[in-house]
N, C-alpha and C positions, 0 to 999 in steps of 0.2 A: 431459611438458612440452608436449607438439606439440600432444597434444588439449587442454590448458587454454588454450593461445592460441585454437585453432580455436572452444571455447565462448565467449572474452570476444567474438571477433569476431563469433558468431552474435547473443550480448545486443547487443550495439551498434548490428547488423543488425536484429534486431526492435523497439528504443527508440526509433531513428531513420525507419525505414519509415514511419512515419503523417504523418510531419512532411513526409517528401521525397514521399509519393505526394498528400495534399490538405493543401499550405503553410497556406492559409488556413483552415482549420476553426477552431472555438473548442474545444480540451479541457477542456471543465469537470465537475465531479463529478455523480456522480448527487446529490446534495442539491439541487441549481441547478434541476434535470428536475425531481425531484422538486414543488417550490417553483412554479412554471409548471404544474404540471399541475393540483396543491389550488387554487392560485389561480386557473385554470379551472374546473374542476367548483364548487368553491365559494368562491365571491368574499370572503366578509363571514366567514371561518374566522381566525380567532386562535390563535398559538404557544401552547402549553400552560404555556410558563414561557420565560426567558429567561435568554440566558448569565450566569453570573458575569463574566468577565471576555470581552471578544472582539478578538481579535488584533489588532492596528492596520492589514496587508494581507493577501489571499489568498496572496501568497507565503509568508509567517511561517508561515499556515495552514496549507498543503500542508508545511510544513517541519515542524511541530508533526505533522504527521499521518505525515510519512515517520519521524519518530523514532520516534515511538510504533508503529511498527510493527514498527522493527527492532530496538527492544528486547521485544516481544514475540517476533519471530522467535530472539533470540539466550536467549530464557529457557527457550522451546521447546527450541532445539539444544542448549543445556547439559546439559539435564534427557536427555534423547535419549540424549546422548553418552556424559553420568553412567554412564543405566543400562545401555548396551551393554558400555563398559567395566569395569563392576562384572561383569557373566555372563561377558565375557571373562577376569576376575582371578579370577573363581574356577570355571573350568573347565567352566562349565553352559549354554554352547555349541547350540541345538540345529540 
């Protein structure tokens, strides 16, 4: 129990740190860098196609993008756990 406090307090420590060491930075994704850089080397380049639908702000965004991550991570761990548990139920261990 003592080490899973001592782990949330580490994540909270590392989530937090960028914020309280440079307040003012902008965190934005690599798409943005990206976007800035083409648009540098080449001015007059056009998107190859365009959203179907696009978010109404960058927060929905990053919320669209946090889902879609941890339901990838939790489709991973399932499959993960499945198969550990399945070698564990039948004795094949190594």
């Amino acid at each position: 129990m003592r080490k899973n406090i001592v782990l949330l307090l580490l994540a909270v420590v590392i989530v937090f740190m960028p914020l309280v060491i440079n307040p003012d930075a902008e965190y934005s994704g690599a798409d943005s860098e990206a976007e800035a850089v083409i648009a540098q080397i080449q001015p007059d380049a056009e998107p190859w196609f365009t959203p179907l639908w696009e978010p109404p702000s960058g927060e929905i965004e990053s919320l669209l993008f946090a889902l879609q991550a941890a339901a990838g991570a939790g489709v991973i761990c399932y499959f993960l756990g499945y198969h550990v548990g399945k070698r564990k139920g039948t004795g094949a261990e190594q």
